[in-house]
C-alpha positions in Angstrom: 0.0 0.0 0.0 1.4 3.5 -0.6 2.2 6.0 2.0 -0.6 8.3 2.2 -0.1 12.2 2.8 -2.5 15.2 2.4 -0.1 17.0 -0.4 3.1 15.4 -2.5 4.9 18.2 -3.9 7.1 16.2 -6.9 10.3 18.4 -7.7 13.1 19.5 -5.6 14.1 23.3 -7.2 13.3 26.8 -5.2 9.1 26.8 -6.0 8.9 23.0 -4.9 10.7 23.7 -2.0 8.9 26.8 -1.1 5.3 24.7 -1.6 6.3 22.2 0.6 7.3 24.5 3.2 3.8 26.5 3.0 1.7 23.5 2.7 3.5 21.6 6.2 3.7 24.9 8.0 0.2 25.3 6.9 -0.6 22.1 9.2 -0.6 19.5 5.8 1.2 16.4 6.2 3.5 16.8 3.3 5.8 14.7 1.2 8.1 16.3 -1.6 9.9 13.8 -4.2 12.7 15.4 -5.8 16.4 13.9 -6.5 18.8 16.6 -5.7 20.6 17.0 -9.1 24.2 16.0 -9.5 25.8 19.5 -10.0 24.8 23.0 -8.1 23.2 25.8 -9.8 26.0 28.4 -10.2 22.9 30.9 -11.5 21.4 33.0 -9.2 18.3 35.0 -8.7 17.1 38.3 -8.3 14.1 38.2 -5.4 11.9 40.8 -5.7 10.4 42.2 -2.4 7.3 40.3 -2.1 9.6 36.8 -2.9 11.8 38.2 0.4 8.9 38.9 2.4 7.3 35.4 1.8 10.9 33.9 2.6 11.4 35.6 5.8 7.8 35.0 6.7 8.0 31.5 6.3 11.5 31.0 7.9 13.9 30.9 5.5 15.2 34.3 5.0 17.5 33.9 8.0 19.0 31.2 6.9 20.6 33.3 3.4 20.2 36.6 4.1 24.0 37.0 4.7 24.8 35.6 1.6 22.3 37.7 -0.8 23.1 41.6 -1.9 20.5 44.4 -1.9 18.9 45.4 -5.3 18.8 49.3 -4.9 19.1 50.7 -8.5 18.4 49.4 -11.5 19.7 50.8 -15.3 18.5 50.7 -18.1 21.4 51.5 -20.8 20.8 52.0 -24.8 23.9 50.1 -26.2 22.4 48.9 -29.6 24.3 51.2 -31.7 21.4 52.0 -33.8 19.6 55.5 -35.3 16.8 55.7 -32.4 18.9 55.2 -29.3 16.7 55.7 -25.6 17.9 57.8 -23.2 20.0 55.7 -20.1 16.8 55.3 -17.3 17.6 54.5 -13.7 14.9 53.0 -11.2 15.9 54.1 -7.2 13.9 51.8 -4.5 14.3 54.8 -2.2 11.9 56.4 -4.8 9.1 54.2 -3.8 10.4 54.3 0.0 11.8 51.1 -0.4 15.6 50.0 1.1 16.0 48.1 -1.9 14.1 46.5 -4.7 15.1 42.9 -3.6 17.8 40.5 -3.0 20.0 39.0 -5.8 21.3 35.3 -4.4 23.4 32.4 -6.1 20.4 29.8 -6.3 22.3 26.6 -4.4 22.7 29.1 -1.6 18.8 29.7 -1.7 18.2 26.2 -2.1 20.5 25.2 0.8 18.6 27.8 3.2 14.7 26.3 1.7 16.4 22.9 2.4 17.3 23.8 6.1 13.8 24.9 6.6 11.9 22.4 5.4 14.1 19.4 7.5 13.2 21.4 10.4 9.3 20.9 9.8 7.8 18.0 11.7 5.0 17.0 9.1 7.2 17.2 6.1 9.0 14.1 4.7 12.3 14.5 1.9 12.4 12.2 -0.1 15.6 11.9 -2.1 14.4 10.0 -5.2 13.1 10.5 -8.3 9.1 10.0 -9.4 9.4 8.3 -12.6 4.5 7.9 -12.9 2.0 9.8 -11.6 -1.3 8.4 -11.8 -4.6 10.4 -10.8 -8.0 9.4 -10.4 -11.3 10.7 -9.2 -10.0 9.8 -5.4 -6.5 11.2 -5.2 -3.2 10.7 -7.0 -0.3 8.0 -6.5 3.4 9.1 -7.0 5.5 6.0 -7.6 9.2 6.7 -6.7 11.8 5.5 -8.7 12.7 2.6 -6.2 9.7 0.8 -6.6 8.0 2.8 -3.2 4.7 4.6 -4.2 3.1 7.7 -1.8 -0.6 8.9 -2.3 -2.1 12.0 -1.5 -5.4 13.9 -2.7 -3.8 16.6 -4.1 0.1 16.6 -5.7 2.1 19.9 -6.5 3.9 19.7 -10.3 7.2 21.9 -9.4 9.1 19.4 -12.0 10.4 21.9 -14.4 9.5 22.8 -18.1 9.4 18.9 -19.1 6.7 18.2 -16.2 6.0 14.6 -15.6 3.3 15.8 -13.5 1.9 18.1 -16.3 1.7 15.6 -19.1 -0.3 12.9 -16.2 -2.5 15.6 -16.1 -3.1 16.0 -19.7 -2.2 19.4 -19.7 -0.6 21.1 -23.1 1.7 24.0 -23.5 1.9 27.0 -25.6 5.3 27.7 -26.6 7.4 29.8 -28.7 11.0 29.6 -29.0 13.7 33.0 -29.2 16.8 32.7 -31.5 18.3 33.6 -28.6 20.9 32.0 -25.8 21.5 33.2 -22.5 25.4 32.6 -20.8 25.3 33.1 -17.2 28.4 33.5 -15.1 29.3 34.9 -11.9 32.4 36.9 -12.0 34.9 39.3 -9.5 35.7 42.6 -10.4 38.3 45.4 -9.1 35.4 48.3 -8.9 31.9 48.2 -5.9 28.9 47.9 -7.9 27.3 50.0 -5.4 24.2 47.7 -4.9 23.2 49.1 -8.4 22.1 46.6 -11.5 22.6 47.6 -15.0 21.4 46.0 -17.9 22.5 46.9 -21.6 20.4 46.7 -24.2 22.7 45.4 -27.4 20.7 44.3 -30.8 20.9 40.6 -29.5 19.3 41.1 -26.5 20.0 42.6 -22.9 23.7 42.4 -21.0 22.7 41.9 -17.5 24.9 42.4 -14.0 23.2 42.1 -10.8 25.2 42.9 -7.6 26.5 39.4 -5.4 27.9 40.4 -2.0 30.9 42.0 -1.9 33.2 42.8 -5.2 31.2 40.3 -7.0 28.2 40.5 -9.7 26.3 37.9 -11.6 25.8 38.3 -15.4 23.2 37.0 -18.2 24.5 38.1 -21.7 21.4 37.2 -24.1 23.7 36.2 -27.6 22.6 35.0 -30.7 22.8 31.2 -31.1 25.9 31.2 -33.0 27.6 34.1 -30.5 26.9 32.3 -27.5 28.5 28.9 -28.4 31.9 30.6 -30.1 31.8 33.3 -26.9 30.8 30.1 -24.2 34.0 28.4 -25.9 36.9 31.0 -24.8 38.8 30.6 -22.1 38.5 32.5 -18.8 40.9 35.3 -19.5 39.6 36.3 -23.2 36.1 36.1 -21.8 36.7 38.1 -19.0 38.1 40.5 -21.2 35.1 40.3 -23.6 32.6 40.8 -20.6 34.4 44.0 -19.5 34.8 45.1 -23.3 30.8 45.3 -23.4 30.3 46.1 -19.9 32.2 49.4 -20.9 34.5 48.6 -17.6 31.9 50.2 -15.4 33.0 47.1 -12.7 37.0 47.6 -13.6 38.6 44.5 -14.2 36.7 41.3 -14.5 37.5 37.5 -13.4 35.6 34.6 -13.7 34.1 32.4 -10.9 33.9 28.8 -12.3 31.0 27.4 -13.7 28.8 28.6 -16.8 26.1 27.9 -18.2 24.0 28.0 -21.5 20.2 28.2 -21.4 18.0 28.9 -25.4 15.5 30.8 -24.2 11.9 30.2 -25.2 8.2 31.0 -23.6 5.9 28.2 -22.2 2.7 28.7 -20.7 0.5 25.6 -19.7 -2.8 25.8 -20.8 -3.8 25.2 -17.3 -2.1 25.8 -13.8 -4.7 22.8 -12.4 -5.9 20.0 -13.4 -7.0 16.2 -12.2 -5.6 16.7 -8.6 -2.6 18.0 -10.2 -1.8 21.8 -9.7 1.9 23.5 -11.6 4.1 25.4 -10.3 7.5 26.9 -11.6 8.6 25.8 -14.8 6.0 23.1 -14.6 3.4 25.9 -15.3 5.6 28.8 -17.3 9.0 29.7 -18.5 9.7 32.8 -20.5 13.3 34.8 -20.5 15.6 35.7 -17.7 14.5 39.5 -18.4 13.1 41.9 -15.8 13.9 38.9 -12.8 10.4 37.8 -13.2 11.0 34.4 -13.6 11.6 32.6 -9.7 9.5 35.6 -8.3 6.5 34.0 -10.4 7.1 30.6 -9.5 7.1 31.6 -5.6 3.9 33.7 -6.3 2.7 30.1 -7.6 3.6 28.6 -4.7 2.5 30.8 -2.0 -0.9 31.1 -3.6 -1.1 27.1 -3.8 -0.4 27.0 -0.3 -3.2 29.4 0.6 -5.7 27.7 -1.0 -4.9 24.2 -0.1 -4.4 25.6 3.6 -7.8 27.1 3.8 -9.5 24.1 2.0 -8.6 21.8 4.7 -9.4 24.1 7.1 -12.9 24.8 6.2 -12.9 20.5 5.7 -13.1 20.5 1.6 -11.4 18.3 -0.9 -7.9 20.5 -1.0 -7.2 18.9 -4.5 -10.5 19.3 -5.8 -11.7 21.1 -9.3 -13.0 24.1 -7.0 -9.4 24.5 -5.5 -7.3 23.9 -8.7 -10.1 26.1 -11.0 -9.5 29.3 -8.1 -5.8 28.9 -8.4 -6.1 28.8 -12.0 -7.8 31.9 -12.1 -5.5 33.6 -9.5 -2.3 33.0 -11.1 -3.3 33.0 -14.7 -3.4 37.0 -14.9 -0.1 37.7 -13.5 1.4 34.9 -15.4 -0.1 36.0 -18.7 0.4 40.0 -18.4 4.5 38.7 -17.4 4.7 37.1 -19.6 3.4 39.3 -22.8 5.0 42.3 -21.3 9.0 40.7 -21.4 8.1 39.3 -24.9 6.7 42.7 -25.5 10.1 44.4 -24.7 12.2 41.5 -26.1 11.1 41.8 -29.6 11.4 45.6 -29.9 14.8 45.5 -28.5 15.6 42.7 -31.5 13.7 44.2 -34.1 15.2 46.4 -37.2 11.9 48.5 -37.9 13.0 51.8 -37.8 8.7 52.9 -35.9 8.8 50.2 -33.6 12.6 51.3 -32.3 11.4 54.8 -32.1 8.0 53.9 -30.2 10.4 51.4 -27.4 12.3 54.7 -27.4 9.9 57.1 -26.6 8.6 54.9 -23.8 12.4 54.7 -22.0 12.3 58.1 -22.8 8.5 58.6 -20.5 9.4 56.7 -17.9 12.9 58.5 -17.2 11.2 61.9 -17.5 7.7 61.1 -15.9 8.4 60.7 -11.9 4.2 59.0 -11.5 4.9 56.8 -14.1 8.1 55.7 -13.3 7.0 54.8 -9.6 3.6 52.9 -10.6 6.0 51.1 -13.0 8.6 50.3 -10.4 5.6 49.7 -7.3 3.8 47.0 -10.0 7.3 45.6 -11.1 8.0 44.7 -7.5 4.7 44.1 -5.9 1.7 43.2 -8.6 -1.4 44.5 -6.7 -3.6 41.7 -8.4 -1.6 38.9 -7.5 -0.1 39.3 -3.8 -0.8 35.9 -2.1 -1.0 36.3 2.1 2.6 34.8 2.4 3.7 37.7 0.1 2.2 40.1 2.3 3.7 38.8 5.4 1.2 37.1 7.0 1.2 32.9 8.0 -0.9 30.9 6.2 
């Protein structure tokens, strides 16, 4: 017979873990399924304030805070080259009365302080293995692990990434479209203080991104063409340290590479459902689209936080947590944000890649508005950093 729980959360990455953590501090006898991968994640994250606020309210923020760096300016820098250039725009948390905008953080550090968390929770259960079937019915769902050992639980949380075995048991399809575009990510020293300040150049292959790590330190994603990213992923550590200071303009002095790299084609996926047969997404598992703007993580711990809510308050008020009423609310909660995200960095991606003279003028003339328009600028940086339609109680600070 199969070890029965209230919630299974399948997946092991920063939303999984952060579901887990809800759901058991919520009061839900909870199971997550999720091989820790081989390798660390040497990319990091940029976590917005509502992301820290749910982190610290839930008990993990203590555990990482030390090893994140505040988000307290943000650039915008024209460095296409082209006829219609934008004028530089720089975002100020202080602004908005905000210490910073967020918290940028290597992801295994984040992962090591969700991980500490959740073995400290009584009614959560680790499990380091993989699910390799997930089979719902009209009762529940059955996770069988990859040793043979099978858990069951009326409701299961897909946090499994953008190849979802959770998503295709639910018989849940995708709309995708893929970018010509690669992103390299590396973390990298350099002899000049960032000054808690990101910048991101815009170049006609996509943005040049470096986001402040503690100390002299600073995390880059260089969107490249295809065919750039493999010849510039190839050099060694010296000529690409000297390419990333070349088109970082040496505003961080001298550059040297921390090991590890990575390579990521970037693409937009959006399930066409968040919920379905007992089976609810989150992460990847629901949506993926560019590292541009840091939306990404923040959307998948939105996911999770609001997942958490529901399910909490289900059992509360004694309903079926994973039943069509719960998974057709979260649905609806999440698919707004998700969607608006989501059009609004393709949105800005294309007109930064497109050679139509209008369009480059129009993407100009709307730098140009927020730079010189102080009430825009603010509602622009307030709904960047806290989306008044989709702020789950966690996000807000208070326990589920």
């Amino acid at each position: 017979m199969p070890d029965k729980y209230e919630t299974i959360v399948v997946g092991g990455g920063p939303a999984g873990l952060t579901a887990a953590i809800a759901l058991a501090a919520g009061g839900l006898a909870t199971a997550l399924v999720g091989k820790r991968p081989p390798h660390p994640d040497n990319r990091t994250t940029a976590l917005l304030g509502g992301s820290v606020t749910a982190l610290e309210t839930l008990g993990v923020w203590e555990f990482c805070a030390a090893q994140s760096a505040p988000l307290k300016v943000m650039r915008i820098v024209d460095d296409t080259g082209r006829l219609w250039r934008a004028p530089e725009v720089k975002f100020a948390s202080s602004e908005i009365d905000l210490a910073a905008f967020g918290h940028n953080i290597a992801n295994r550090d984040l992962v090591a302080a969700l991980e500490q968390r959740a073995a400290a929770l009584p009614n959560l259960n680790l499990i380091d293995d993989d699910a390799i079937d997930i089979a719902p019915d009209a009762e529940g769902v059955t996770v069988t692990r990859k040793n043979g050992a099978a858990l069951r639980a009326p409701l299961v949380i897909g946090a499994d990434g953008r190849r979802s075995l959770c998503r295709a048991a639910a018989c849940i399809g995708v709309n995708e479209h893929a970018y010509k575009q690669v992103a390299l990510t590396v973390c990298l020293r350099h002899s000049r203080p960032h000054h808690d300040s990101s910048t991101e150049f815009h170049t006609p292959s996509g943005p040049f991104t470096l986001v402040p790590l503690p100390g002299m330190r600073s995390s880059l994603v260089w969107v490249l063409e295809p065919h750039q990213a493999g010849d510039i992923a190839a050099l060694d550590d010296a000529t690409l340290a000297a390419e990333i200071e070349r088109a970082s303009h040496s505003i961080l002095g001298k550059v040297e590479l921390e090991p590890g790299r990575g390579l990521f084609p970037l693409s937009v996926v959006t399930a066409q459902k968040f919920g379905a047969s007992r089976i609810a997404l989150v992460g990847e598992a629901a949506h993926v689209i560019p590292p541009i703007g840091a939306q990404g993580l923040n959307l998948g711990l939105r996911d999770a936080a609001t997942i958490g809510e529901l399910a909490v308050a289900a059992h509360r008020d004694g309903r079926d947590i994973g039943g069509d009423d719960v998974l057709a609310a979260y649905d609806k909660m999440r698919r707004g944000d998700v969607t608006t995200r989501g059009v609004a960095i393709d949105l800005f991606n294309r007109t930064l890649l497109t050679d139509f003279l209008p369009v480059q003028g129009l993407r100009g003339l709307g730098l140009y508005m927020l730079d010189k328009i102080g009430p825009l600028r603010r509602v622009v940086m307030r709904e960047g950093i806290a989306p008044t339609s989709a702020q789950p109680r966690l996000m807000r600070g208070e326990a589920l």
